[in-house]
C-alpha positions, 0 to 999 in steps of 0.5 A, a space after each residue: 737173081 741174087 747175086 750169088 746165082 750169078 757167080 755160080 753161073 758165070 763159073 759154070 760159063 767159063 768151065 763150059 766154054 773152056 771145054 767147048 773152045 777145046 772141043 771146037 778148036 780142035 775140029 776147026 782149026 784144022 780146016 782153017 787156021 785163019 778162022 778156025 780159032 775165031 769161029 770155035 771162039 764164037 761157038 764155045 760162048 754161044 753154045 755154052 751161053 745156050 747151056 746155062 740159060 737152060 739150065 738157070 732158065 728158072 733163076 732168070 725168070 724169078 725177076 726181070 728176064 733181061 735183068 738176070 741175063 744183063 748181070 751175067 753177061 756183065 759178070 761173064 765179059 769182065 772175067 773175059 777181059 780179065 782173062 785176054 789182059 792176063 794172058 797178053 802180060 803174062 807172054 811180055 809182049 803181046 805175041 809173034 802173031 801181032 808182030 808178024 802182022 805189023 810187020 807185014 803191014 808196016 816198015 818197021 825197019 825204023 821202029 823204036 820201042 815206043 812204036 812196038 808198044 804202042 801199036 801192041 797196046 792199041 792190037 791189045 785194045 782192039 782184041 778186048 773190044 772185040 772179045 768183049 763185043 762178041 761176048 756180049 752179043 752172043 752171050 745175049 743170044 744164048 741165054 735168051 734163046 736157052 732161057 725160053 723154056 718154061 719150067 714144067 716141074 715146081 720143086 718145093 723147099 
């Protein structure tokens, strides 16, 4: 898969799973607030990962299988944690969430600025591995599964 292949179906990733985290998101979050986000989560990447396999599934076959979906997988969870670290710096701190959460698990009547940004910077870090995680392991999923088709139809050039 050249290179290019790639970018075109990463792009095609992330277009496809915002729309789908949308979709989900306002199905599911409504029923749970606590889970909600995190299952519509897991289902955009899985179900557009499903999509583009499908739809590259010619492109991953014309070399290694596992090669093609290790370079857009790579490709994918970059522009992931590309993405986590961008919204976290652009809000200043991480988020009212993860200071309520501190606050609840913690005193932190005593906490100085080093502790707050400490313990954001170590949520921060814990949110990525995690996004990263799943990311890699759905998005392993739904490429494989969408790439199994056999093209019926050659096109020739």
């Amino acid at each position: 898969m050249k290179f290019a292949d790639v970018v075109i179906a990463v792009a095609l990733l992330a277009v496809i799973a915002t729309f789908l985290l949308f979709g989900f998101g306002i199905v599911l979050i409504p029923v749970s607030t606590y889970y909600g986000p995190d299952l519509a989560s897991i289902l955009s990447v899985l179900v557009a990962n499903l999509i583009v396999g499908y739809v590259f599934a010619r492109k991953i076959r014309e070399e290694s299988r596992m090669s093609s979906i290790g370079k857009i997988l790579l490709l994918f969870v970059a522009l992931l944690l590309v993405t986590i670290l961008a919204e976290y710096g652009a809000i200043g701190h991480a988020s009212a969430a993860i200071d309520d959460m501190l606050r609840s698990t913690y005193s932190t009547s005593s906490w100085t600025n080093t502790d707050w940004f400490a313990y954001e910077e170590l949520w921060l870090s814990y949110s990525a591995a995690l996004s990263a995680a799943v990311g890699l392991v759905f998005g392993f999923v739904g490429l494989y599964v969408g790439s199994i088709r056999k093209p019926t139809v050659q096109v020739k050039a």
